[in-house]
C-alpha positions as CSV (number, residue, x, y, z in Angstrom):
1,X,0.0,0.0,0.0
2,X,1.4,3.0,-0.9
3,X,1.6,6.0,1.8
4,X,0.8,9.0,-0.9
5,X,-2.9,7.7,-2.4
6,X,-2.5,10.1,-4.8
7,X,-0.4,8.1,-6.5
8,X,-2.3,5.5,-7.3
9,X,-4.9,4.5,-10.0
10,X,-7.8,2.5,-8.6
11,X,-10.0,0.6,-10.9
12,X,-12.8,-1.3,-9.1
13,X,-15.4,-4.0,-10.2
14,X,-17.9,-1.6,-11.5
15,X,-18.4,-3.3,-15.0
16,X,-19.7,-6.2,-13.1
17,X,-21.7,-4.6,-10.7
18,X,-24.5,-3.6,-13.5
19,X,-25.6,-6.8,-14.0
20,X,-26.0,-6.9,-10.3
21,X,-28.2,-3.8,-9.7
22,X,-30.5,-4.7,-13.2
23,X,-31.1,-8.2,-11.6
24,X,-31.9,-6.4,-7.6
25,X,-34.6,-3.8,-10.0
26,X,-35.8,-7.2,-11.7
27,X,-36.4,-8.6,-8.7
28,X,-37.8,-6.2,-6.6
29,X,-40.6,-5.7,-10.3
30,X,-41.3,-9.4,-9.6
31,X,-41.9,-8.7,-5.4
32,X,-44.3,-5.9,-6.9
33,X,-46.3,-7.7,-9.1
34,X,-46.5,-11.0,-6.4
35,X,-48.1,-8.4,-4.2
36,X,-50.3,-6.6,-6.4
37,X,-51.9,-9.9,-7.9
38,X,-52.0,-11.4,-4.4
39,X,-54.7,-8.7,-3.6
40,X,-56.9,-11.2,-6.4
41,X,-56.4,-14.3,-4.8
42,X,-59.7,-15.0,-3.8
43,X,-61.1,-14.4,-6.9
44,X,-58.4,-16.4,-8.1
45,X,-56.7,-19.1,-5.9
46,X,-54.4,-20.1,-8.7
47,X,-52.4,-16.6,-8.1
48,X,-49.5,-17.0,-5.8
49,X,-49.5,-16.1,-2.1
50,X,-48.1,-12.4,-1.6
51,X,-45.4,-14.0,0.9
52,X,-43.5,-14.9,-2.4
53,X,-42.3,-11.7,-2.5
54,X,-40.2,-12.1,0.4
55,X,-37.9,-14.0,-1.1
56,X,-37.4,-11.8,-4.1
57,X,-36.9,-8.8,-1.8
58,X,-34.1,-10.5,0.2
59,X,-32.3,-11.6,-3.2
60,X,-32.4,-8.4,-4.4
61,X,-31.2,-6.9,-1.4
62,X,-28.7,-9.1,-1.8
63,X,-27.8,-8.1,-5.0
64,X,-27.6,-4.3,-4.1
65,X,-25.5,-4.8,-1.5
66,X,-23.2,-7.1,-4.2
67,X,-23.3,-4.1,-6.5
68,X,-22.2,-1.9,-3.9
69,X,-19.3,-3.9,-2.8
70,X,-18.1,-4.4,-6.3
71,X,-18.0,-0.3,-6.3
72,X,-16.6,-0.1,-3.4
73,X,-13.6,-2.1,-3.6
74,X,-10.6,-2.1,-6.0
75,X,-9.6,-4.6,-8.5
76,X,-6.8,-3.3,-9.8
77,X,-4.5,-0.5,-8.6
78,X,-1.7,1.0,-10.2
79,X,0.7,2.7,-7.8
80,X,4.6,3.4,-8.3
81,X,5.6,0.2,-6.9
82,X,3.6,-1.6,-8.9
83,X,0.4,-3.0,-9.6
84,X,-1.7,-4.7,-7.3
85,X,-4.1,-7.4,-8.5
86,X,-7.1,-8.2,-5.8
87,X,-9.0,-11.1,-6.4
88,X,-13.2,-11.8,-6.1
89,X,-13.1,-13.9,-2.9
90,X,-10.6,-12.7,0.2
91,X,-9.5,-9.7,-1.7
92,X,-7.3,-9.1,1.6
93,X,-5.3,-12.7,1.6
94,X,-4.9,-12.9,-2.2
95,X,-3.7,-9.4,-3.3
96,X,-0.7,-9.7,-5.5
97,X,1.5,-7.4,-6.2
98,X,3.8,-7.4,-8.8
99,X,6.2,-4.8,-9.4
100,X,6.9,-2.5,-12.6
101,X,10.6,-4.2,-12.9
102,X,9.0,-7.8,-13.4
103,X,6.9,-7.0,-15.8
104,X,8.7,-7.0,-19.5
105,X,5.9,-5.8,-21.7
106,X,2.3,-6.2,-22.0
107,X,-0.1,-6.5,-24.4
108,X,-4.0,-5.2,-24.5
109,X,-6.3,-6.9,-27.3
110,X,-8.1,-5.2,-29.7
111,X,-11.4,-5.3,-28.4
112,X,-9.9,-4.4,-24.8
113,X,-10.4,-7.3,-23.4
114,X,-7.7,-9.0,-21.8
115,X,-4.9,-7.1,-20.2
116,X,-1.1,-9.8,-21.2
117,X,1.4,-8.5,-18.4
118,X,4.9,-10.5,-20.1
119,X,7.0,-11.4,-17.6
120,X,10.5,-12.2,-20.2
121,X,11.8,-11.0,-23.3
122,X,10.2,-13.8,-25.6
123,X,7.0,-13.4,-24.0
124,X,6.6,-16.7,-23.2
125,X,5.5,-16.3,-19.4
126,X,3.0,-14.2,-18.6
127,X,-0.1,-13.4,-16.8
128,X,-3.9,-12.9,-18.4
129,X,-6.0,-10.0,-16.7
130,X,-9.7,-10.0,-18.0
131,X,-10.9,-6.6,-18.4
132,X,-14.5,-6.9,-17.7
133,X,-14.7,-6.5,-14.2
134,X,-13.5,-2.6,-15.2
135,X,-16.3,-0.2,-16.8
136,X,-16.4,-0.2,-20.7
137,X,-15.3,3.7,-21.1
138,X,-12.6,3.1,-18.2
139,X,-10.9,0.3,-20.1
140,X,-8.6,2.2,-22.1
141,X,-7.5,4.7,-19.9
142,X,-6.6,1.6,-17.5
143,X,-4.9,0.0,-20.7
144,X,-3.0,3.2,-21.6
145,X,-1.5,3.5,-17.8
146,X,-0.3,0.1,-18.1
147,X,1.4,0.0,-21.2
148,X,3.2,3.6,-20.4
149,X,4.3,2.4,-17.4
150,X,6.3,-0.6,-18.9
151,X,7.4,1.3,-22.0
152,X,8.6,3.8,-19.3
153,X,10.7,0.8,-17.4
């Protein structure tokens, strides 16, 4: 961790956490609708019990809270040292860092992607980095830091 934040480029999870808060809106429609057809049950049993919605209202406040957290928390920083790679699950225990002067070139595909951090000369060993987890428009400004910080090595 680097004692000057200012320093440091933080890219988070937000590209994922969309499909998190679409689903929580999905599911909180569904809890609506349970409840407003439950009102008709007794004119028709066949409609399902307005405690349904229970269930879709805890997923989706599950899924909020996902979204958030995905926001929240980095997935990538970029600091002078070099650059930090934080995993999904026990972000805290699996952080890697790997440092500007191991890294011998990388590589960004066309359709940004994947993120090739080279670890030789021949390009042999290396490590894949999907881009997803990192907004669309954020993509090549991430992709851009990276590559002038190993030209700049």
């Amino acid at each position: 961790m680097v004692a000057e934040p200012q320093k440091e480029l933080r890219f988070t999870r937000s590209g994922q956490a969309v499909l998190y808060c679409v689903t929580g809106a999905v599911l909180v429609g569904v809890a609506v609708t349970i409840l407003a057809t439950g009102i008709y049950r007794e004119i028709n049993p066949g409609l399902p019990h307005p405690a349904w919605a229970i269930p879709c209202l805890v997923m989706a406040g599950a899924c909020w809270w996902l979204a958030w957290h995905l926001t929240k928390h980095a997935y990538l920083i970029l600091t002078p040292l070099g650059l930090e790679i934080f995993p999904f699950f026990r972000p805290a225990k699996g952080m890697q860092l790997i440092t500007w002067t191991e890294i011998k070139g990388a590589d960004v595909d066309e359709r940004e992607r994947w993120l090739t951090l080279h670890f030789n000369e021949n390009r042999t060993a290396g490590m894949h980095l999907s881009l997803f987890p990192v907004r669309r428009k954020l993509r090549g400004l991430l992709s851009r830091a990276v590559l002038g910080r190993v030209e700049k090595s």
